[in-house]
N, C-alpha and C positions, 0 to 999 in steps of 0.2 A: 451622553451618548453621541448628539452631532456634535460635539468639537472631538472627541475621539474618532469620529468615521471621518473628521475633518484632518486629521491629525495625519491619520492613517492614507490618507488620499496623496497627500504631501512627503509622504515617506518614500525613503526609496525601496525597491523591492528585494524580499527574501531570498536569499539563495540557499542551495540545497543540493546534496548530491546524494542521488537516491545509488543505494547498491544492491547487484543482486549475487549471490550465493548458490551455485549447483554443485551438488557431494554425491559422489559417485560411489556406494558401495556396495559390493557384489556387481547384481548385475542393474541396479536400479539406481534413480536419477532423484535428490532429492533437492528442494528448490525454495528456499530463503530470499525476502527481499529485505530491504533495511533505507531508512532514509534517515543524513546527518544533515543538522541543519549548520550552516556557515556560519551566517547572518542572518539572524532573526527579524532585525529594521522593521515593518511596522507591526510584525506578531509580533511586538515589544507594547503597543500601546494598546492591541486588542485582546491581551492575554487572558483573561477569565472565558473569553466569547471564541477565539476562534483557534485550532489547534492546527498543525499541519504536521501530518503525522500516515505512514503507509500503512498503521494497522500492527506491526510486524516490530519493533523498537529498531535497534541502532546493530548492524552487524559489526565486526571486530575488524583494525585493518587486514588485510590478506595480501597475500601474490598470488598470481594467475600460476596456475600448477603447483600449488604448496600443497604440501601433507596437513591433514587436520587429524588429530585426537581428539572423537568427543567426548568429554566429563561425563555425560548420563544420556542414555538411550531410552524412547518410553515408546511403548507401542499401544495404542489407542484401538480398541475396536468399534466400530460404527458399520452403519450401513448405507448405504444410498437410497434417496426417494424421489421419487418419480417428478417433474414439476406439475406444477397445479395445471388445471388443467381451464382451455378455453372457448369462451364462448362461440357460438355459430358465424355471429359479427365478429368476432374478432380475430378470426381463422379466414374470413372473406379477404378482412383488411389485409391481414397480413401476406394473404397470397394476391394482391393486387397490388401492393407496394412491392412484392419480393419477387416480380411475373408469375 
């Protein structure tokens, strides 16, 4: 593992071209991101250990104002929940750090 972080130190750095995706249909705005990696360089020697990745895979090439057709539509229902909630300290802090 240190001649791999050692490996990795000496490597040159990954490049990446994160993209994002806004589809407009009807009257609503829907919002894709996507990251392709170039050159992987030294996520080549840390592969098991480290990922770089947006969460989201690889979108598809595009141009800015093209038409899309998409293959399947799924509509998910869920609901929204409140966030947790916090403590008297830390409702102080926050409003002394935020004025």
């Amino acid at each position: 593992l240190v001649v791999k972080h050692y490996l990795a130190c000496c490597s040159r750095d990954a490049i990446g071209k994160e993209t994002q995706l806004t589809v407009k249909m009807a009257s609503e705005d829907f919002t894709a991101k996507g990251l392709m990696i170039v050159e992987r360089n030294w996520l080549e020697i840390y592969a098991p250990w480290e990922r770089w990745s947006t969460g989201q895979g690889e979108l598809p090439p595009l141009q800015v104002g093209s038409r899309v057709t998409p293959s399947s539509l799924l509509m998910k229902q869920g609901t929204t929940s409140p966030p947790q909630l916090i403590s008297e300290v830390e409702l102080i802090t926050l409003m002394d750090r935020n004025g």
